[in-house]
C-alpha positions in Angstrom: 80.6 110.3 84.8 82.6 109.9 87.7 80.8 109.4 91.0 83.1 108.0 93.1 87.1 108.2 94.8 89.0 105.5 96.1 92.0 106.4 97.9 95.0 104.8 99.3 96.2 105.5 103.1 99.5 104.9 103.9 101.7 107.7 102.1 98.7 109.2 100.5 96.7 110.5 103.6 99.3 109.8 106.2 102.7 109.8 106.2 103.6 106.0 107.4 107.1 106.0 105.8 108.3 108.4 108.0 107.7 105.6 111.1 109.3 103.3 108.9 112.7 105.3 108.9 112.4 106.4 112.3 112.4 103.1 112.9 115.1 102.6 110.8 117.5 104.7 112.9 116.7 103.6 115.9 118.1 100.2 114.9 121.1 101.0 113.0 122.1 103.4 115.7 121.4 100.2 118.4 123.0 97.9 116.3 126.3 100.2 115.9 126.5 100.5 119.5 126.9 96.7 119.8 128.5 95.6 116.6 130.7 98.6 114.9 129.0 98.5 112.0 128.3 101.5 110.0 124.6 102.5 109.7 124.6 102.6 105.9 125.4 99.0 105.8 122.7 98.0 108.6 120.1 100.3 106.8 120.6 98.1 104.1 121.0 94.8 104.8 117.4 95.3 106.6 115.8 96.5 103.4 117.1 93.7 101.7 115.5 91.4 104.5 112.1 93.4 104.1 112.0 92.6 100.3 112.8 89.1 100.6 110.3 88.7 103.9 107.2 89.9 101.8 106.6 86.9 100.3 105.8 85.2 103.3 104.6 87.9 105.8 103.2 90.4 102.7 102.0 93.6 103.8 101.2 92.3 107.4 102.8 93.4 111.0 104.9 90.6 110.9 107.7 91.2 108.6 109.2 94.3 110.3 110.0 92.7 113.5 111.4 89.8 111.6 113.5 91.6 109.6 114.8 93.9 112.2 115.5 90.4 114.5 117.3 89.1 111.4 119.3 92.1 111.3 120.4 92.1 114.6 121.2 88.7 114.8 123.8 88.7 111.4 125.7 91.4 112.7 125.3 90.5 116.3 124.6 86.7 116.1 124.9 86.5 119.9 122.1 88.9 120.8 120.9 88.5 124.2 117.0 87.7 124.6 116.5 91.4 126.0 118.4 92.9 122.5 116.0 90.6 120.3 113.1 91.8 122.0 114.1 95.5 121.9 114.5 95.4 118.3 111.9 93.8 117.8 109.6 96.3 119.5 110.9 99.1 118.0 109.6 97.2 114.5 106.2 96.9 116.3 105.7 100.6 117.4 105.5 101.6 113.7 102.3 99.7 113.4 100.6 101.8 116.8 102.1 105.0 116.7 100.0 107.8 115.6 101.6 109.0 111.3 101.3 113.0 111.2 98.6 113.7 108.0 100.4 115.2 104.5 99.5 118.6 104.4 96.7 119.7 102.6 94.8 116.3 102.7 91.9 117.7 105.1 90.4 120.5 103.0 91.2 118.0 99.7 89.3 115.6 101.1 86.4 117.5 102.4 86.2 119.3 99.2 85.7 115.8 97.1 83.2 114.7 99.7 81.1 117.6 98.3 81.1 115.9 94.8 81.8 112.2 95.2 81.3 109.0 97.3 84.8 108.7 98.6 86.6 105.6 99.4 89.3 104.4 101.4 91.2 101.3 99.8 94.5 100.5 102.1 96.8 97.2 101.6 97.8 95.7 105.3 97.1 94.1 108.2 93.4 94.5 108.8 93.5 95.0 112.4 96.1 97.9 112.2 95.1 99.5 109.1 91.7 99.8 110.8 93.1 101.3 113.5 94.4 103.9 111.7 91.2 104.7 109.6 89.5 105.3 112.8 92.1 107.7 113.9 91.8 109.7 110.3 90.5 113.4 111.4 88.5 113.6 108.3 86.9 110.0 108.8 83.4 111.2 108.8 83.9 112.1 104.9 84.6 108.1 103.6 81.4 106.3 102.7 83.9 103.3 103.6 87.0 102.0 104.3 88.3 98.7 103.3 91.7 97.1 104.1 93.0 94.2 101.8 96.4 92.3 102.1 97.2 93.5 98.9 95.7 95.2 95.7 95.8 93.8 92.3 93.6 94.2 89.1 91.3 91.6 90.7 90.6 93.8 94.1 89.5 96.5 92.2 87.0 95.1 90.3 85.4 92.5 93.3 85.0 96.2 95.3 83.4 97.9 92.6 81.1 95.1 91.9 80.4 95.0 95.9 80.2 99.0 95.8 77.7 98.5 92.5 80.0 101.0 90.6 81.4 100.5 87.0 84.9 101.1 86.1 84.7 104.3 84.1 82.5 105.6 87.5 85.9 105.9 89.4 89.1 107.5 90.2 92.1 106.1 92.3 94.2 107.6 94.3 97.4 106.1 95.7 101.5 106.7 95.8 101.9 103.3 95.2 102.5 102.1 91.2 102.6 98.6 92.2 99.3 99.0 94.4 97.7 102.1 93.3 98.0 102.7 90.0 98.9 100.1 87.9 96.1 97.5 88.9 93.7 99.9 89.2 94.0 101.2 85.4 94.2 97.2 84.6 90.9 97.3 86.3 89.7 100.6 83.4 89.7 102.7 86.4 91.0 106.1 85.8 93.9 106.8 88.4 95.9 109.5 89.8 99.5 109.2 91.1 100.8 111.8 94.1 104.3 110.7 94.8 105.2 110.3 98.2 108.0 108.8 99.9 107.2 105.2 100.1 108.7 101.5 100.1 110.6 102.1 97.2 112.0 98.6 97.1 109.0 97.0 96.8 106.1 99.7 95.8 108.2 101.5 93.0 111.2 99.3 92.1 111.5 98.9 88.2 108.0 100.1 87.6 106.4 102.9 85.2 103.7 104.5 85.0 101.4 103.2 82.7 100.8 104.7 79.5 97.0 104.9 79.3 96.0 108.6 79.2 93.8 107.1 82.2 97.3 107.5 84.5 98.1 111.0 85.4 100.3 112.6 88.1 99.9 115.1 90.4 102.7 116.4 92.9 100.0 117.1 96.0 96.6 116.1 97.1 95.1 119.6 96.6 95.9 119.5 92.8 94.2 116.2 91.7 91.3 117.3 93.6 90.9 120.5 92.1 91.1 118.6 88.8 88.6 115.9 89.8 86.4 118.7 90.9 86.6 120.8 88.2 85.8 118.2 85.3 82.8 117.3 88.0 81.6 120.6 87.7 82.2 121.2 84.2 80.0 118.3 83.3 77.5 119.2 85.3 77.3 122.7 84.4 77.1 121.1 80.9 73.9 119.0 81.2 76.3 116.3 78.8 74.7 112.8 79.4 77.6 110.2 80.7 79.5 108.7 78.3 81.4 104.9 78.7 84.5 106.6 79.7 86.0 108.2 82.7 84.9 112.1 82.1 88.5 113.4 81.7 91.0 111.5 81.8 92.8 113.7 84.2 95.7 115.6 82.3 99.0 115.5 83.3 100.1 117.9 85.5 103.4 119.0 87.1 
């Protein structure tokens, strides 16, 4: 019997990517001003810097501005101090400006709260993700929130042992297949993926979804938790005792 949702943040509740490539812009357009380079080939060459970046600064506040510096400084290698600390900034204000909440999250997530103990589980710097949690609208619904510098088969279990839950007791929630999905079913969770825009070159690159009929996919917040609520209440309405499973997978859905 399921009794309780973890869910991701970034992409999931809020729309962080969307700071990401306004940030983006910004510095292509600052960088073609100075160096004549076309913004397709900045855009670039700062991903590239990004993925190769995460291996020291991983999902912390400290690889943007790096990256963006970086960028600057191979197209523009004689950058004053001022341009450096400009781009740098605008790297920054991703992590403190306010992400607008993906549609039809608020009434999803109040109607899950009316079932199970929900759960926020959010990969990044702890200090900024917890800012962000706090700033949630629909905060009051989580039973907890926990940022971790990054999710693997191992995080999952070490919070379900803390949370005194058992695998089949839980669904996840996430965008991410490297974060989200993929550990989690390691874990035996059952999980739900909502695609969302997101860091494609390092959250979706050359993944699949696993093939476990615990993995299914929704297209919008609303959906999975009609399904999550609807086996809830089907079980329920049952009297069935709980079985060693996840109570549906969920189905596939379009």
């Amino acid at each position: 019997m399921i009794k309780a949702v973890l869910l991701d943040m970034d992409n999931t509740l809020i729309a962080t990517q969307d700071l990401f490539e306004e940030a983006h812009g910004r510095l292509t357009e600052f960088i073609s001003a100075r160096a004549k380079i076309p913004a397709e080939e900045s855009l670039a060459t700062v991903r590239r810097f990004e993925v190769e970046l995460f291996a020291h600064f991983g999902y912390g506040t400290g690889m943007l501005p790096r990256a963006f510096e970086n960028t600057l400084l191979k197209y523009a290698p004689h950058s004053s101090d001022s341009d450096i600390a400009a781009v740098r900034q605008m790297a920054s204000d991703v992590y403190t400006r306010a992400a607008r909440v993906i549609p039809g999250v608020p009434q999803a997530i109040e109607n899950m709260a009316q079932h199970f103990d929900l759960y926020i589980l959010t990969a990044g710097e702890p200090s900024a993700q917890q800012r962000r949690i706090d700033a949630l609208p629909f905060r009051h619904h989580f039973k907890g929130a926990f940022p971790v510098p990054e999710k693997t088969p191992e995080t999952y279990s070490v919070l379900l042992k803390k949370l005194g839950l058992q695998p089949h007791e839980v669904v996840m929630i996430g965008d991410s297949l490297k974060s989200d999905i993929i550990p989690s079913v390691a874990a035996g969770l059952a999980a739900i993926h909502i695609p969302h825009a997101n860091w494609v070159g390092r959250e979706m690159a050359g993944l699949k979804m696993p093939e476990s009929t615990l993995a299914s996919v929704f297209n919008h917040m609303s959906g999975a938790a009609a399904h999550l609520i609807g086996g809830a209440v089907r079980k329920n309405s049952a009297a069935l005792q709980p079985v060693q499973k996840p109570a549906f997978p969920p189905a596939r859905a379009a």
